[in-house]
C-alpha positions as CSV (number, residue, x, y, z in Angstrom):
1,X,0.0,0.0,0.0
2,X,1.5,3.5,-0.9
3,X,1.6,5.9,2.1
4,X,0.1,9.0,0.9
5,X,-0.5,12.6,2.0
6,X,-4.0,14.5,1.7
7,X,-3.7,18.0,0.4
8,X,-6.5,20.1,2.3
9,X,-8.6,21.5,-0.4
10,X,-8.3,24.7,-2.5
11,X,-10.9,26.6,-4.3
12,X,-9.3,25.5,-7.5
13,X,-8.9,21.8,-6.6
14,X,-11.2,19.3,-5.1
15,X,-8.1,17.1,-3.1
16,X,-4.9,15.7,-4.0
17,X,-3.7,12.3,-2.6
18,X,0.3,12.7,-3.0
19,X,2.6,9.5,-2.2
20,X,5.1,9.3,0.0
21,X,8.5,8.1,-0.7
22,X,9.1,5.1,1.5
23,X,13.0,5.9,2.4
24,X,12.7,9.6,3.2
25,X,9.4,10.4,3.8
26,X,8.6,13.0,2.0
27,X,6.6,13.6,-1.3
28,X,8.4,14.7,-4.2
29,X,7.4,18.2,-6.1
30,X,6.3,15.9,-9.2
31,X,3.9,13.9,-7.2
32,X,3.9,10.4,-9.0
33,X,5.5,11.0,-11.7
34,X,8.5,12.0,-9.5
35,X,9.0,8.3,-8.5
36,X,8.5,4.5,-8.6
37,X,6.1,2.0,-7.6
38,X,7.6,-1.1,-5.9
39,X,5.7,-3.7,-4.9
40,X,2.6,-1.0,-4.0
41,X,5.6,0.6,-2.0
42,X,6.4,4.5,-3.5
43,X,10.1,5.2,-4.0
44,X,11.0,9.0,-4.7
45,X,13.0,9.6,-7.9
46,X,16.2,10.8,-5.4
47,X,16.1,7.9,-3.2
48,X,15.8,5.2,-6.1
49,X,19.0,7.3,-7.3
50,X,20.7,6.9,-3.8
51,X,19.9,3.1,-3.5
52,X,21.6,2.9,-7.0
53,X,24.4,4.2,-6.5
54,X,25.3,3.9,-2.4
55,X,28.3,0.9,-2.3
56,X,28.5,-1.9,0.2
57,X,30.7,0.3,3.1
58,X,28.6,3.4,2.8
59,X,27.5,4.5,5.9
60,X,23.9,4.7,5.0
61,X,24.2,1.3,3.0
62,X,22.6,-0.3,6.7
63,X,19.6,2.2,6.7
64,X,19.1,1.9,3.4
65,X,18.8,-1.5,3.3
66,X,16.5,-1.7,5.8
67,X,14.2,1.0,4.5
68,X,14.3,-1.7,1.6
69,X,13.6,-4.3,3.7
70,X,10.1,-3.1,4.4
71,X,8.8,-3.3,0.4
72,X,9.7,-6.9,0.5
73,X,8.2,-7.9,3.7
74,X,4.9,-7.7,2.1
75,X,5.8,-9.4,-0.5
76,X,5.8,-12.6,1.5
């Protein structure tokens, strides 16, 4: 299930369900299009990149990993 954030509403708009990104918790300015879908699990566009990219000895290899963790958990 994607955690998501309610936008109160606006004259112009009726509501906006925003996701939020599963590592860092916070919902990109693109909204869904400024991520992935994993397993029904959202992943900001900046913290797939991290993932990607963080090696093995990293410091926040161990936090990332768990934050990871949690998408396939509900997998099983």
């Amino acid at each position: 299930m994607v955690k998501e954030r309610i936008v109160p509403c606006t004259k112009k708009k009726r509501g906006v369900v925003l996701p939020v990104c599963l590592i860092c918790e916070q919902t990109p300015p693109d909204g869904i299009a400024g991520g992935i879908l994993v397993s029904g699990r959202f992943l900001c566009a900046a913290c797939e990149d991290e993932i990607v990219h963080t090696r093995v000895g990293d410091s926040r290899y161990s936090h990332l990993k768990d934050k990871v963790k949690r998408i396939w958990a509900r997998v099983k």
